[in-house]
Structures are given as C-alpha cells and as structure tokens.
C-alpha positions in Angstrom: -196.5 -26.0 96.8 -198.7 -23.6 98.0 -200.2 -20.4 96.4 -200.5 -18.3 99.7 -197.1 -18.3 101.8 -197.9 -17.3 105.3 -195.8 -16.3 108.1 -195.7 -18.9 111.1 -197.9 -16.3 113.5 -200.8 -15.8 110.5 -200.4 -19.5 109.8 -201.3 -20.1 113.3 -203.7 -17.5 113.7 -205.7 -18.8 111.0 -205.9 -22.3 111.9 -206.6 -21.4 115.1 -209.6 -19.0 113.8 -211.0 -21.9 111.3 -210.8 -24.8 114.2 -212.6 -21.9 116.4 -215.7 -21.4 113.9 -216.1 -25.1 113.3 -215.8 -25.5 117.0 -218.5 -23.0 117.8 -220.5 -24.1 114.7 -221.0 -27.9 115.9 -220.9 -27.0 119.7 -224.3 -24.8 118.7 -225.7 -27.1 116.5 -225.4 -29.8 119.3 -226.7 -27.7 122.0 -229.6 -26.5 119.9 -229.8 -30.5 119.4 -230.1 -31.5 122.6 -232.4 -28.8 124.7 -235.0 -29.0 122.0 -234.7 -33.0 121.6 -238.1 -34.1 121.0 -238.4 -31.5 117.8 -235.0 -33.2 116.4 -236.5 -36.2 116.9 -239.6 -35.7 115.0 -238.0 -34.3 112.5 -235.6 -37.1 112.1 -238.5 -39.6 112.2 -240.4 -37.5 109.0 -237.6 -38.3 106.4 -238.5 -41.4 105.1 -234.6 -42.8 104.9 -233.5 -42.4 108.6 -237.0 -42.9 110.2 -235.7 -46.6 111.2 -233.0 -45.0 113.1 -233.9 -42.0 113.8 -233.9 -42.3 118.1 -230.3 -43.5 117.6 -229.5 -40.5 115.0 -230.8 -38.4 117.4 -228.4 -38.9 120.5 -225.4 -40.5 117.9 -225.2 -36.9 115.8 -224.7 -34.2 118.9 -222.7 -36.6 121.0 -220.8 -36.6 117.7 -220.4 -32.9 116.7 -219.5 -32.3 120.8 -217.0 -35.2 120.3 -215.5 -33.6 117.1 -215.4 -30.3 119.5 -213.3 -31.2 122.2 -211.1 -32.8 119.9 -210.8 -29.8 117.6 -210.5 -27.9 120.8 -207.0 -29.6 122.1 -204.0 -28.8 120.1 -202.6 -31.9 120.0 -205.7 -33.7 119.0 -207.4 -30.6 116.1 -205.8 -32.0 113.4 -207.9 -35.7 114.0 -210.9 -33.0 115.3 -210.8 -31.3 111.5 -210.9 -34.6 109.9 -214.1 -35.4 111.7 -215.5 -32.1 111.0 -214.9 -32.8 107.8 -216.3 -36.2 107.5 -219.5 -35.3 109.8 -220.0 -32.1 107.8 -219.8 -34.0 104.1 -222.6 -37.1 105.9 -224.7 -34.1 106.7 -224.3 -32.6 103.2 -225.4 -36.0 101.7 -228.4 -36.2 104.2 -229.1 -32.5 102.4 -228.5 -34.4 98.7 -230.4 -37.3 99.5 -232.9 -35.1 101.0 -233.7 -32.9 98.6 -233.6 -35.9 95.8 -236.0 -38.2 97.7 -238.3 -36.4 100.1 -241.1 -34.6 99.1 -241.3 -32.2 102.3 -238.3 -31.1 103.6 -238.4 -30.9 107.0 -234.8 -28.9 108.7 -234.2 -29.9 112.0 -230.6 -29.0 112.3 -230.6 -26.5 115.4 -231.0 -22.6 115.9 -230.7 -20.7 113.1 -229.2 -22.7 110.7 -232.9 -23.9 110.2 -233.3 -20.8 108.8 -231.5 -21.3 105.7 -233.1 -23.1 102.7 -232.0 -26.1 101.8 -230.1 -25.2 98.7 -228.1 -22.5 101.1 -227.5 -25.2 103.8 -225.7 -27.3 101.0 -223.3 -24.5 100.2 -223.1 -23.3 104.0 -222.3 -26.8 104.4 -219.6 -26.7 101.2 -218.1 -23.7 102.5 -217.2 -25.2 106.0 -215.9 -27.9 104.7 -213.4 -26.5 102.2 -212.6 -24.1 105.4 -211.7 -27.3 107.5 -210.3 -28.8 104.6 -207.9 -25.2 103.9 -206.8 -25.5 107.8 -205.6 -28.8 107.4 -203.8 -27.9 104.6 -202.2 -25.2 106.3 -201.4 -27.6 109.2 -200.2 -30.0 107.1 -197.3 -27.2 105.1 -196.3 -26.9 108.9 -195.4 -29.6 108.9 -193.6 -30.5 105.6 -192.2 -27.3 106.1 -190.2 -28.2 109.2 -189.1 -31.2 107.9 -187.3 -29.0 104.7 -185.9 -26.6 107.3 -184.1 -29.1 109.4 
C-alpha cells in the first residue's frame, strides 16, 4: 500500500514532527496576526475580493489557524486538526491564485516572515505544507488499517 514502511516509533515520531511544524507554523502566523492587527486589516481591505469582509476575515482567520492548533495539538483530536490545516492552508493558497490572477498590487499581509516570500514562493511554501499535512495523515491513517490487519 505504501511505498515507505516505517517502524511504529518513526511512524510516530514523524507525525508527531509534521503536526508540530504546522502547529508552530499557524500559531506564528496567528500571533503575527493579531499584535500587528490594524496592518492585517489594511491589507485585507486592499484586495479588491475580500474588502467587503475584510474586518470579519481579519478576526475569523487567526481565531481559525489557533483553533486548528489546539486541535492538532491534542492527540486524540490531530487527526480532525490536520484536516483543517489542510483545508485552511488550500483557502489561503486560492486567496494566493485568485490573488495573483485578479489584483494588480499584491499586497502580503500574512504575518512575520512569511511576508517575506514572493508570491510565487508563498504558493509552493503553501503546496509543500499541505502535502506534508496531507503525508501525516496518510501515515495516521496506515496506523490504523494496519491494526485492523494485525488483529
């Protein structure tokens, strides 16, 4: 089924290390987020799609990558925490598309130094934690089927 074969400890170990970096990744985002607010703002209220909502996309998005956190955070909860990731992470990455098909500035508001990353290289930063969150889930899922088979 699977091309890697892992013992239970790496297995572990690994997932643990991915949940850990998308942890840290949206708790820093968020944080960045929130102390500098009024800059997120503005930048939200500059792109021409989101302007509308943009007060609302400002509180709803860190309240949602710390929500995301905790629930990656708890064991018994990461694997619903990496699907959120996951569907937060591909939003943002259409935001980027939409972004980069429809505005004519491009303003990054995202936090800390992510903003420091051009727009093309925030779309693959953004591809690449995905298919990490996506691999972890995979590897928590073969945990799973693979208990089953050894009953």
């Amino acid at each position: 089924m699977e091309a890697f074969q892992f013992s239970e400890p790496v297995r572990e170990r690994v997932i643990t290390g991915i949940r850990l970096v998308c942890l840290f990744l949206f708790l820093y985002t968020a944080y960045a987020k929130i102390v500098d607010h009024d800059r997120f703002l503005r930048g939200l209220t500059r792109v021409h799609f989101v302007h509308g909502a943009a007060m609302y996309i400002s509180w709803l998005v860190p309240f949602a990558e710390i929500l995301a956190s905790v629930f990656i955070l708890i064991p018994q909860t990461a694997k619903w925490g990496l699907y959120a990731f996951i569907s937060l992470m591909t939003l943002f990455t259409g935001y980027i598309i939409s972004a980069l098909i429809w505005e004519e500035k491009l303003p990054c508001h995202c936090g800390g130094a992510i903003e420091k990353l051009s727009w093309t290289q925030h779309l693959w930063f953004n591809l690449a934690f995905i298919l990490l969150a996506i691999f972890a889930l995979r590897l928590i899922n073969s945990k799973y089927i693979f208990k089953k088979h050894k009953k």
